[in-house]
C-alpha positions as CSV (number, residue, x, y, z in Angstrom):
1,X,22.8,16.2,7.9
2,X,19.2,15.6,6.2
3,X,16.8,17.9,6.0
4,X,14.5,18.3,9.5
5,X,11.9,20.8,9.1
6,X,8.4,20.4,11.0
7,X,6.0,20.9,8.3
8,X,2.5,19.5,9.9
9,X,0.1,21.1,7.8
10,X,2.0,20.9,4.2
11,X,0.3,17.6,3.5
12,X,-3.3,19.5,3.0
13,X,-1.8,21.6,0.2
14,X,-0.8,18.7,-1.5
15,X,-3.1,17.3,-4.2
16,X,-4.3,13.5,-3.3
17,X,-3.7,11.1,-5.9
18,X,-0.8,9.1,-8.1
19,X,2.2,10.7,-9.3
20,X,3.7,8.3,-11.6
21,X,6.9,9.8,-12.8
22,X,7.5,6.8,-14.6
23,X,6.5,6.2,-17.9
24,X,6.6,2.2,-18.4
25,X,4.1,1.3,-15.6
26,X,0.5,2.8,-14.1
27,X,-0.1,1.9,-10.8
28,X,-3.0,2.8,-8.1
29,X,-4.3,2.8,-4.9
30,X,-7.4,1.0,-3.8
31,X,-8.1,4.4,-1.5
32,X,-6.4,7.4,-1.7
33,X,-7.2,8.7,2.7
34,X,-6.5,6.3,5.7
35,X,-7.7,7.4,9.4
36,X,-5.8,9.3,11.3
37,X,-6.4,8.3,14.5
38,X,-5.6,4.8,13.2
39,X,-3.7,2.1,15.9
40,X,-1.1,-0.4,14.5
41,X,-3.4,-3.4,12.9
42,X,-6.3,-1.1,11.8
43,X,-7.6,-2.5,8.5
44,X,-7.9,1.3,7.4
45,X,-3.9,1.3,6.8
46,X,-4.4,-2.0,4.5
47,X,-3.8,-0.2,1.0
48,X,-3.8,-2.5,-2.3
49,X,-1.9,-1.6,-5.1
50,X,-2.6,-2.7,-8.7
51,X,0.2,-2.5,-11.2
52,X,0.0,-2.8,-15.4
53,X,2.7,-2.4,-17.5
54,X,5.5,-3.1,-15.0
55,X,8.6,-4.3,-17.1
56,X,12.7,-4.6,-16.0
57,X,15.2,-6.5,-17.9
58,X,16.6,-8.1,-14.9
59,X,14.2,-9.2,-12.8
60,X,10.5,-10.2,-12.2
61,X,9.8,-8.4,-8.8
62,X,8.3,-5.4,-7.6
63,X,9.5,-3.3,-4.7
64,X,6.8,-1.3,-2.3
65,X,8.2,1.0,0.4
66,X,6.1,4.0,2.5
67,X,7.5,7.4,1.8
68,X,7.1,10.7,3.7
69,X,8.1,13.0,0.2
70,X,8.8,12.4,-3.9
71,X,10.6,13.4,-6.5
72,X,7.5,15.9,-7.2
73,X,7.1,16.8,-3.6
74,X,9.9,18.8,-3.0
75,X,10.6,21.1,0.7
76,X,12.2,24.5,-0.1
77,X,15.6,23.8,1.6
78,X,15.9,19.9,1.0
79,X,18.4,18.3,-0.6
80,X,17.0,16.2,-3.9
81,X,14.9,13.0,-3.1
82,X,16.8,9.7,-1.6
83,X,15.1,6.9,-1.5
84,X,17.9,5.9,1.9
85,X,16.2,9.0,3.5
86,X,13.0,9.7,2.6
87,X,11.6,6.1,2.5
88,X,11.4,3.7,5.4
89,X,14.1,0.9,5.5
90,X,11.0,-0.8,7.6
91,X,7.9,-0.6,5.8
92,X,8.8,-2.2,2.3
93,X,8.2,-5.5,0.5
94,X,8.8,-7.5,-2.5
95,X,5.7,-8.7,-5.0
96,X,5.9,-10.1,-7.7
97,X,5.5,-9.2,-11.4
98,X,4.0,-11.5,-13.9
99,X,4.1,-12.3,-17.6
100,X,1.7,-9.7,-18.6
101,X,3.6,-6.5,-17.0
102,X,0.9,-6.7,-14.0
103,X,1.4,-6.8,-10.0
104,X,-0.8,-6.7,-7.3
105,X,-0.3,-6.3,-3.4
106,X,-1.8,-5.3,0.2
107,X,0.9,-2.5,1.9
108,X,0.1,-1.7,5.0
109,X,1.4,2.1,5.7
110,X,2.2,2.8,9.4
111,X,1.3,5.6,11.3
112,X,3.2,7.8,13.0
113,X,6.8,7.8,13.2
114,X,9.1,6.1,11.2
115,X,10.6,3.1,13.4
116,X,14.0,3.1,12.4
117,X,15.3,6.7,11.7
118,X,12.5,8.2,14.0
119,X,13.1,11.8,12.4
120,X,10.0,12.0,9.8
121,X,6.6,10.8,10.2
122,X,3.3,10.3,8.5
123,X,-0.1,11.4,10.1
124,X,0.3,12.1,13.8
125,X,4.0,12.1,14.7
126,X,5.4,12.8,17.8
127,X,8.8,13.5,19.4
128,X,10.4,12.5,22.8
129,X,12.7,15.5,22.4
130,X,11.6,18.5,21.3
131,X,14.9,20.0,20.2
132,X,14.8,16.4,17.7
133,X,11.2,16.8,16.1
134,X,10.5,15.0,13.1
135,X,9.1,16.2,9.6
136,X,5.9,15.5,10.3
137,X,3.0,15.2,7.0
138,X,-0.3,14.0,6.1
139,X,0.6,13.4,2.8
140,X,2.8,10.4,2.4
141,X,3.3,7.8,-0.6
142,X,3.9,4.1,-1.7
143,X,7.0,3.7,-4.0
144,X,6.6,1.3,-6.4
145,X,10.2,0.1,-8.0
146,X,10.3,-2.9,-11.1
147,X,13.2,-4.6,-9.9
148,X,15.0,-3.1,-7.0
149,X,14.9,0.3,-4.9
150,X,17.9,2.0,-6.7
151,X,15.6,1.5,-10.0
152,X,14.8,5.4,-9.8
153,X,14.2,5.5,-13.4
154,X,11.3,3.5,-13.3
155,X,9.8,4.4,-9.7
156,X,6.3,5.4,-9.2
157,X,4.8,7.6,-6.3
158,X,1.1,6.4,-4.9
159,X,0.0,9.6,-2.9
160,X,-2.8,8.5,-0.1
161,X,-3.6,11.3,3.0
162,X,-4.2,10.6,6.4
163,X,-8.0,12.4,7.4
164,X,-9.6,12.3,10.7
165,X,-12.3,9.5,10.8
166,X,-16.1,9.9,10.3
167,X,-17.6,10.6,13.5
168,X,-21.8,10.4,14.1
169,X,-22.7,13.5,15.7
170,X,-23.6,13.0,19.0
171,X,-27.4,13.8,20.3
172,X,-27.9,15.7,23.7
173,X,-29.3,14.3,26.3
174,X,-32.0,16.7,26.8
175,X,-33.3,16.1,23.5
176,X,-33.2,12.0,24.1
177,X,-35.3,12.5,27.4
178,X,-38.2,14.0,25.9
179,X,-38.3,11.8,22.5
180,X,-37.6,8.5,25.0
181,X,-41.3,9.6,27.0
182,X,-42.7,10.8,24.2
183,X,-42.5,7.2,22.8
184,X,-43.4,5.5,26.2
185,X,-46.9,8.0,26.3
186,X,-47.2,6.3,22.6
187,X,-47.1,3.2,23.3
188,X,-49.2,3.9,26.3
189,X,-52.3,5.3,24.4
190,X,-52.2,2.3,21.6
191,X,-52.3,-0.1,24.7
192,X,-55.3,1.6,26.3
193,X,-57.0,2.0,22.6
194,X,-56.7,-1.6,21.7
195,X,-58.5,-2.6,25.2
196,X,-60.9,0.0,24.5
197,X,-61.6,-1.9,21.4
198,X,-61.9,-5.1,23.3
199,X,-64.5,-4.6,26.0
200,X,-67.6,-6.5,25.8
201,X,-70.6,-4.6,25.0
């Protein structure tokens, strides 16, 4: 049985960024956060990945699949990283790699619960059954793989967090009333000025 434990807040200890544990390719993220509060669709889960150096003897693809942990992410208790259990059988694709080693591609990461297995989850997870709760993190990452996904000596891990989204702080209304007739009054005095101005002597 894989390893279940709720851990919620261990994404913010993490550190954000690439962790390439491969040492043939370098491979980014076009953004390292995505919103939180993201719905399926949102342009904010829209990550592109950029690939140099990207070599395999056997074949000219590159596979992309969301992950909720890495090699280098390790949870005390868990058994080693499997790419059958810790990656979604879902979320993945196939790009292509061309003659110069380099790949490019747009992965959209989901967020939420992983559709299939249902027992991990990236950003806000939740749980029908309590007694069943997912690993739940807001650290996640995009595997990239020359070849195929059992190429785990040349696999890459793309680390992006999920952050609340910018908010603009709301004014009170008590404050709006006053500046809104202070304008009015304003406008009211340049009005009577200007016909001031234009009375005939």
């Amino acid at each position: 049985m894989r390893f279940k434990r709720l851990a919620a807040a261990i994404g913010a200890v993490l550190l954000v960024g690439g962790v390439a544990t491969s040492a043939y390719a370098a491979s980014q993220l076009s953004a390292n956060t995505v919103p939180a509060d993201a719905a399926p669709n949102d342009p904010g889960l829209n990550l592109t990945v950029t690939s140099t150096g990207l070599t395999n003897a056997f074949s000219t693809t590159v596979f992309y699949q969301q992950c909720w942990r890495s090699t280098a992410a390790p949870f005390p208790g868990a058994p080693a990283f499997n790419p059958d259990t810790d990656c979604s059988a879902f979320n993945q694709l196939i790009g292509n790699i061309d003659a110069s080693g380099n790949a490019s591609t747009v992965f959209t990461v989901f967020n939420g619960n992983e559709f299939l297995q249902g027992d991990w989850a990236c950003g806000p997870g939740t749980a029908s059954n309590p007694s069943s709760a997912p690993t739940i993190v807001q650290t996640c990452y995009i595997r990239v793989v020359p070849g195929t996904q059992t190429n785990v000596a040349q696999q890459e891990f793309l680390a992006y967090s999920y952050v609340p989204r910018a908010q603009v702080p709301e004014v009170p209304l008590n404050i709006l009333l006053p500046l809104s007739a202070a304008g009015i009054l304003g406008v009211g005095f340049l009005v009577a000025r200007k016909r001031q101005h234009h009375i005939p002597a």
